[in-house]
C-alpha positions as CSV (number, residue, x, y, z in Angstrom):
1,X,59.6,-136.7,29.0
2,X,58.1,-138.0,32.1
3,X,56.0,-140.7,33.1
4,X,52.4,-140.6,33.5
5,X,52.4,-141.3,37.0
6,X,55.1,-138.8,37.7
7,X,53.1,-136.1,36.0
8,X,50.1,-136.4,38.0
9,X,51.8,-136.6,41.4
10,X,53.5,-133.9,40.5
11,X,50.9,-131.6,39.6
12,X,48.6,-132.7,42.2
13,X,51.4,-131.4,45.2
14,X,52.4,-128.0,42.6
15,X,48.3,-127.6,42.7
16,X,48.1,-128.0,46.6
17,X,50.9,-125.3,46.4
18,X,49.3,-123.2,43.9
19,X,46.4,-122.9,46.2
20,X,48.3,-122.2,49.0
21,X,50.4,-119.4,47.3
22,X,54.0,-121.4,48.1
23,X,55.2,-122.5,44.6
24,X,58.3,-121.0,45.3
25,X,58.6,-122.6,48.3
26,X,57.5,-126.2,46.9
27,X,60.6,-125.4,44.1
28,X,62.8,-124.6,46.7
29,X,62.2,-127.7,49.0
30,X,61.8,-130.1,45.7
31,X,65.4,-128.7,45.0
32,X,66.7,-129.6,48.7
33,X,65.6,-133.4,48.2
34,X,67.4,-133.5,45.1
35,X,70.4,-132.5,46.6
36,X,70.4,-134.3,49.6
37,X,69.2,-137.3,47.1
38,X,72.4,-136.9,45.0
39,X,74.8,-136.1,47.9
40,X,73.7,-139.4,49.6
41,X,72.9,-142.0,47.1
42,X,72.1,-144.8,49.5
43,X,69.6,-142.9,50.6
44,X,68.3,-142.6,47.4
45,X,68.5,-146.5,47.2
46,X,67.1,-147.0,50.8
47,X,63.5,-145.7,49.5
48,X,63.5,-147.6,46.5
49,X,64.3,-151.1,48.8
50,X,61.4,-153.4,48.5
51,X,62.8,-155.1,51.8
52,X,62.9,-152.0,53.8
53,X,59.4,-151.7,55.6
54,X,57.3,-148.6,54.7
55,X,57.7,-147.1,58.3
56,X,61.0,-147.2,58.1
57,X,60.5,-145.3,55.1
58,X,58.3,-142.9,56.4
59,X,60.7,-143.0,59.8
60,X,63.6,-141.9,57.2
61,X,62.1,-139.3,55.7
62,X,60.8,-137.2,59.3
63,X,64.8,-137.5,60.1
64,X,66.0,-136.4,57.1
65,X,63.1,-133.8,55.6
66,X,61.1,-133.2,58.5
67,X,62.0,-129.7,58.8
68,X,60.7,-129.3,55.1
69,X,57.1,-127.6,54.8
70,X,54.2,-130.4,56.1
71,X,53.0,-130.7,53.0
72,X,56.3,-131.8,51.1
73,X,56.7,-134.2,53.7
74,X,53.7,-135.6,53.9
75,X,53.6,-136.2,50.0
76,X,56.8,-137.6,50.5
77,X,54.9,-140.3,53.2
78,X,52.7,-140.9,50.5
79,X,54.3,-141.6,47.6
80,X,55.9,-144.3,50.1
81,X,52.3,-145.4,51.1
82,X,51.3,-145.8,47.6
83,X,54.9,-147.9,46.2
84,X,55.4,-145.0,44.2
85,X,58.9,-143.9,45.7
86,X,60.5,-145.1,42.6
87,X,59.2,-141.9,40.5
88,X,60.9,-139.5,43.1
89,X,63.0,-137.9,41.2
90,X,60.7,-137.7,38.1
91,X,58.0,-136.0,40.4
92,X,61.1,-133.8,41.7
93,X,62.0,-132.2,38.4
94,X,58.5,-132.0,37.0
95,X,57.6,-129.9,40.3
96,X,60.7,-127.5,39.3
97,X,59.5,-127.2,36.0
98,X,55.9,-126.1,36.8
99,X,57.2,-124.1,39.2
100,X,59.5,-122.2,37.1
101,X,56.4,-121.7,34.3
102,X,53.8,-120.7,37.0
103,X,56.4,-117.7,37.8
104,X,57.2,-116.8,34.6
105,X,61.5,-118.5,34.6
106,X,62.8,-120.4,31.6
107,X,66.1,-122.9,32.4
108,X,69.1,-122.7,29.7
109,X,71.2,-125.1,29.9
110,X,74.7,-124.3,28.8
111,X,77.1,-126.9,27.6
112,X,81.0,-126.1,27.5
113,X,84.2,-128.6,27.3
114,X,85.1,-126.9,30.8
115,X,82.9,-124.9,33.4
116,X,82.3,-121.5,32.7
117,X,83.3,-118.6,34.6
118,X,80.6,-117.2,36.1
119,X,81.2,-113.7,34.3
120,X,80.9,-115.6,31.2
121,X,77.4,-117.6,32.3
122,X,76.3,-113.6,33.4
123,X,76.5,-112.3,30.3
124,X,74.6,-115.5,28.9
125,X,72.0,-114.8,31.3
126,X,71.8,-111.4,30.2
127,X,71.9,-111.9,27.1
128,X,69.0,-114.5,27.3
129,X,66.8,-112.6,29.5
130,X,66.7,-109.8,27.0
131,X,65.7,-112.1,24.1
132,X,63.1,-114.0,25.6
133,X,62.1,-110.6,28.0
134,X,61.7,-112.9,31.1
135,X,63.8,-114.4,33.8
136,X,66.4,-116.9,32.5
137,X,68.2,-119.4,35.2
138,X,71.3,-120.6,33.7
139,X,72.9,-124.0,34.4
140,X,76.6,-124.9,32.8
141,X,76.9,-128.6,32.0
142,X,80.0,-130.2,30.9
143,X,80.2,-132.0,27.0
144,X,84.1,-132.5,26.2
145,X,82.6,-133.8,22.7
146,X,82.0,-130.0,21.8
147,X,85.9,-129.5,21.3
148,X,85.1,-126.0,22.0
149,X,82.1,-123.3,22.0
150,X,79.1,-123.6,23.9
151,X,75.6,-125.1,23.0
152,X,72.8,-123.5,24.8
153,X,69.6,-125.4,25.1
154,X,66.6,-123.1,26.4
155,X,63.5,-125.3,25.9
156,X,62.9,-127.2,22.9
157,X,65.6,-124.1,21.3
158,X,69.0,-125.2,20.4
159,X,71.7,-123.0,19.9
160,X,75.1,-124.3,18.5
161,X,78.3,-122.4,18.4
162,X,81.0,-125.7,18.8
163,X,83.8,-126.2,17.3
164,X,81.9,-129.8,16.8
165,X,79.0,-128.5,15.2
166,X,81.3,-126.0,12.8
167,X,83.1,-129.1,11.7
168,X,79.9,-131.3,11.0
169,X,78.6,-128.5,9.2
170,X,81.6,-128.0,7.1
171,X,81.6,-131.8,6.6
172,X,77.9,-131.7,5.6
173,X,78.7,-129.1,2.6
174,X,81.6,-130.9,1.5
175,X,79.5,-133.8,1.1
176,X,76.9,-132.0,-1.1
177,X,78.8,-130.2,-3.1
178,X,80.9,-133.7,-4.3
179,X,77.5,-134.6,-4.9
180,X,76.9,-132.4,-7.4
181,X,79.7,-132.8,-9.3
Protein backbone atom coordinates (compact mmCIF):
# COMPACT_ATOMS: atom_id res chain seq x y z
CA UNK A 1 0.00 0.00 0.00
CA UNK A 2 1.46 3.36 -0.57
CA UNK A 3 1.61 6.49 1.11
CA UNK A 4 -0.45 9.33 0.67
CA UNK A 5 1.98 11.49 -0.52
CA UNK A 6 3.47 8.96 -2.88
CA UNK A 7 0.05 8.51 -4.39
CA UNK A 8 -0.57 11.97 -5.39
CA UNK A 9 2.89 12.65 -6.81
CA UNK A 10 2.50 9.84 -8.60
CA UNK A 11 -0.62 10.52 -10.28
CA UNK A 12 -0.03 14.04 -10.76
CA UNK A 13 3.31 13.09 -13.26
CA UNK A 14 1.11 9.64 -14.72
CA UNK A 15 -1.74 12.62 -15.40
CA UNK A 16 0.93 15.10 -17.05
CA UNK A 17 1.70 11.91 -19.14
CA UNK A 18 -1.77 10.89 -19.78
CA UNK A 19 -2.31 14.28 -21.33
CA UNK A 20 0.58 14.10 -23.26
CA UNK A 21 -0.12 10.63 -24.66
CA UNK A 22 3.49 9.04 -23.18
CA UNK A 23 2.43 6.66 -20.36
CA UNK A 24 4.42 4.21 -21.88
CA UNK A 25 7.14 6.19 -22.01
CA UNK A 26 6.72 7.64 -18.27
CA UNK A 27 6.65 3.50 -17.35
CA UNK A 28 9.57 2.95 -19.19
CA UNK A 29 11.72 5.81 -17.76
CA UNK A 30 10.18 5.20 -14.01
CA UNK A 31 11.62 1.65 -14.70
CA UNK A 32 15.22 3.07 -15.70
CA UNK A 33 15.48 4.96 -12.27
CA UNK A 34 14.68 2.05 -10.53
CA UNK A 35 17.35 0.25 -12.00
CA UNK A 36 19.88 2.60 -11.91
CA UNK A 37 18.52 3.24 -8.20
CA UNK A 38 19.10 -0.51 -7.30
CA UNK A 39 22.41 -0.98 -9.31
CA UNK A 40 23.91 2.01 -7.40
CA UNK A 41 22.58 2.23 -3.94
CA UNK A 42 24.66 5.16 -2.84
CA UNK A 43 23.00 6.88 -5.09
CA UNK A 44 19.93 6.01 -3.76
CA UNK A 45 21.31 7.15 -0.32
CA UNK A 46 22.86 10.42 -1.83
CA UNK A 47 19.18 11.84 -2.48
CA UNK A 48 17.87 10.96 0.68
CA UNK A 49 21.14 12.96 2.57
CA UNK A 50 19.79 15.75 4.55
CA UNK A 51 23.56 17.18 4.39
CA UNK A 52 23.82 17.06 0.70
CA UNK A 53 22.60 20.56 -0.58
CA UNK A 54 19.46 20.46 -2.99
CA UNK A 55 21.63 21.60 -6.08
CA UNK A 56 23.75 19.11 -5.69
CA UNK A 57 20.70 17.05 -5.81
CA UNK A 58 19.28 18.53 -8.70
CA UNK A 59 23.16 18.72 -10.18
CA UNK A 60 23.02 14.66 -9.68
CA UNK A 61 20.07 13.98 -11.18
CA UNK A 62 20.91 16.14 -14.85
CA UNK A 63 24.25 13.73 -14.87
CA UNK A 64 22.67 10.77 -14.17
CA UNK A 65 18.83 11.11 -15.81
CA UNK A 66 19.20 14.03 -17.89
CA UNK A 67 18.77 12.15 -21.06
CA UNK A 68 15.31 10.97 -19.59
CA UNK A 69 12.14 12.85 -21.06
CA UNK A 70 12.03 16.71 -19.44
CA UNK A 71 9.29 16.00 -17.73
CA UNK A 72 10.61 12.96 -15.65
CA UNK A 73 13.43 15.00 -14.86
CA UNK A 74 12.08 17.80 -13.95
CA UNK A 75 9.64 15.95 -11.39
CA UNK A 76 12.60 14.36 -10.26
CA UNK A 77 13.99 18.33 -9.46
CA UNK A 78 10.96 18.65 -7.72
CA UNK A 79 10.35 16.17 -5.55
CA UNK A 80 14.06 17.37 -4.40
CA UNK A 81 12.62 20.99 -4.15
CA UNK A 82 9.84 19.95 -2.09
CA UNK A 83 12.04 17.25 0.66
CA UNK A 84 10.01 14.70 -0.82
CA UNK A 85 12.98 12.53 -2.30
CA UNK A 86 12.43 9.98 0.36
CA UNK A 87 9.10 8.61 -1.44
CA UNK A 88 11.04 7.94 -4.72
CA UNK A 89 10.70 4.70 -5.05
CA UNK A 90 7.04 4.65 -3.76
CA UNK A 91 6.22 7.31 -6.49
CA UNK A 92 8.30 4.91 -8.93
CA UNK A 93 6.24 1.78 -8.57
CA UNK A 94 2.84 3.54 -8.22
CA UNK A 95 3.69 5.21 -11.70
CA UNK A 96 4.29 1.53 -13.15
CA UNK A 97 1.21 0.37 -11.76
CA UNK A 98 -1.03 3.11 -13.26
CA UNK A 99 0.73 2.74 -16.19
CA UNK A 100 0.16 -0.79 -16.64
CA UNK A 101 -3.84 -0.27 -15.81
CA UNK A 102 -4.16 2.80 -18.18
CA UNK A 103 -2.97 0.22 -21.07
CA UNK A 104 -4.83 -2.56 -20.05
CA UNK A 105 -1.38 -5.10 -18.44
CA UNK A 106 -1.83 -7.00 -15.25
CA UNK A 107 1.70 -8.05 -13.24
CA UNK A 108 1.91 -11.89 -11.89
CA UNK A 109 4.29 -12.43 -9.88
CA UNK A 110 5.57 -15.94 -9.79
CA UNK A 111 7.30 -17.42 -6.78
CA UNK A 112 9.66 -20.66 -7.23
CA UNK A 113 12.47 -22.21 -4.86
CA UNK A 114 14.82 -21.57 -8.04
CA UNK A 115 14.32 -19.25 -11.20
CA UNK A 116 12.30 -20.47 -13.82
CA UNK A 117 13.15 -21.26 -17.18
CA UNK A 118 11.91 -18.89 -19.35
CA UNK A 119 9.92 -21.70 -21.32
CA UNK A 120 8.29 -22.52 -18.17
CA UNK A 121 7.37 -18.48 -17.20
CA UNK A 122 6.06 -18.55 -21.24
CA UNK A 123 3.64 -20.95 -20.82
CA UNK A 124 2.55 -19.11 -17.36
CA UNK A 125 2.17 -16.08 -19.44
CA UNK A 126 0.14 -17.80 -21.80
CA UNK A 127 -1.67 -19.49 -19.70
CA UNK A 128 -2.58 -16.18 -17.75
CA UNK A 129 -3.29 -14.06 -20.60
CA UNK A 130 -5.94 -16.34 -21.75
CA UNK A 131 -7.71 -16.45 -18.40
CA UNK A 132 -7.83 -12.98 -17.68
CA UNK A 133 -8.04 -12.17 -21.87
CA UNK A 134 -5.54 -9.22 -21.40
CA UNK A 135 -1.83 -8.77 -21.39
CA UNK A 136 -0.06 -10.44 -18.50
CA UNK A 137 3.74 -9.36 -17.61
CA UNK A 138 5.28 -12.09 -15.61
CA UNK A 139 7.96 -11.58 -13.00
CA UNK A 140 9.72 -14.87 -11.22
CA UNK A 141 10.68 -14.20 -7.57
CA UNK A 142 12.61 -16.50 -5.52
CA UNK A 143 10.76 -18.12 -2.01
CA UNK A 144 13.03 -21.28 -0.96
CA UNK A 145 10.20 -21.62 1.91
CA UNK A 146 7.84 -23.18 -0.96
CA UNK A 147 9.92 -26.51 -0.92
CA UNK A 148 8.67 -26.82 -4.37
CA UNK A 149 5.71 -25.59 -6.81
CA UNK A 150 5.06 -22.14 -7.65
CA UNK A 151 2.69 -19.51 -6.14
CA UNK A 152 1.47 -17.06 -8.61
CA UNK A 153 0.16 -13.73 -7.23
CA UNK A 154 -1.78 -11.70 -10.09
CA UNK A 155 -3.46 -8.85 -8.09
CA UNK A 156 -5.19 -9.41 -4.96
CA UNK A 157 -5.52 -13.44 -6.67
CA UNK A 158 -3.38 -16.06 -5.01
CA UNK A 159 -2.72 -19.14 -6.56
CA UNK A 160 -0.91 -21.98 -4.52
CA UNK A 161 0.49 -25.11 -5.91
CA UNK A 162 3.71 -25.62 -3.24
CA UNK A 163 4.78 -28.35 -1.89
CA UNK A 164 4.37 -25.91 1.38
CA UNK A 165 0.95 -25.12 0.91
CA UNK A 166 0.10 -29.10 0.09
CA UNK A 167 1.63 -29.89 3.47
CA UNK A 168 -0.23 -27.14 5.53
CA UNK A 169 -3.28 -28.15 3.93
CA UNK A 170 -2.79 -31.74 4.72
CA UNK A 171 -1.81 -30.57 8.29
CA UNK A 172 -4.93 -28.45 8.47
CA UNK A 173 -7.31 -31.68 7.83
CA UNK A 174 -5.53 -33.75 10.13
CA UNK A 175 -6.11 -31.38 12.69
CA UNK A 176 -9.96 -31.30 12.10
CA UNK A 177 -10.59 -34.54 11.73
CA UNK A 178 -8.78 -35.46 15.43
CA UNK A 179 -11.13 -32.89 16.25
CA UNK A 180 -13.96 -34.63 15.62
CA UNK A 181 -13.18 -37.67 17.08
Amino acid sequence: MSSEIAGRYSQAVFEIAQENGTIEELKEQAKVIQAVLAENPILHEFFRAVKITKEEKKNMIEECFGKLNRNVVNFMKLLVDKDRMYYLEEILEEVIALSNKALGIELAVVYSVRKLPQEDLDRIQAALQTKLGGKVLIENKIDESLIAGIKVVVGSTVTDVSMANSIETMKKQLLKKGDTQ
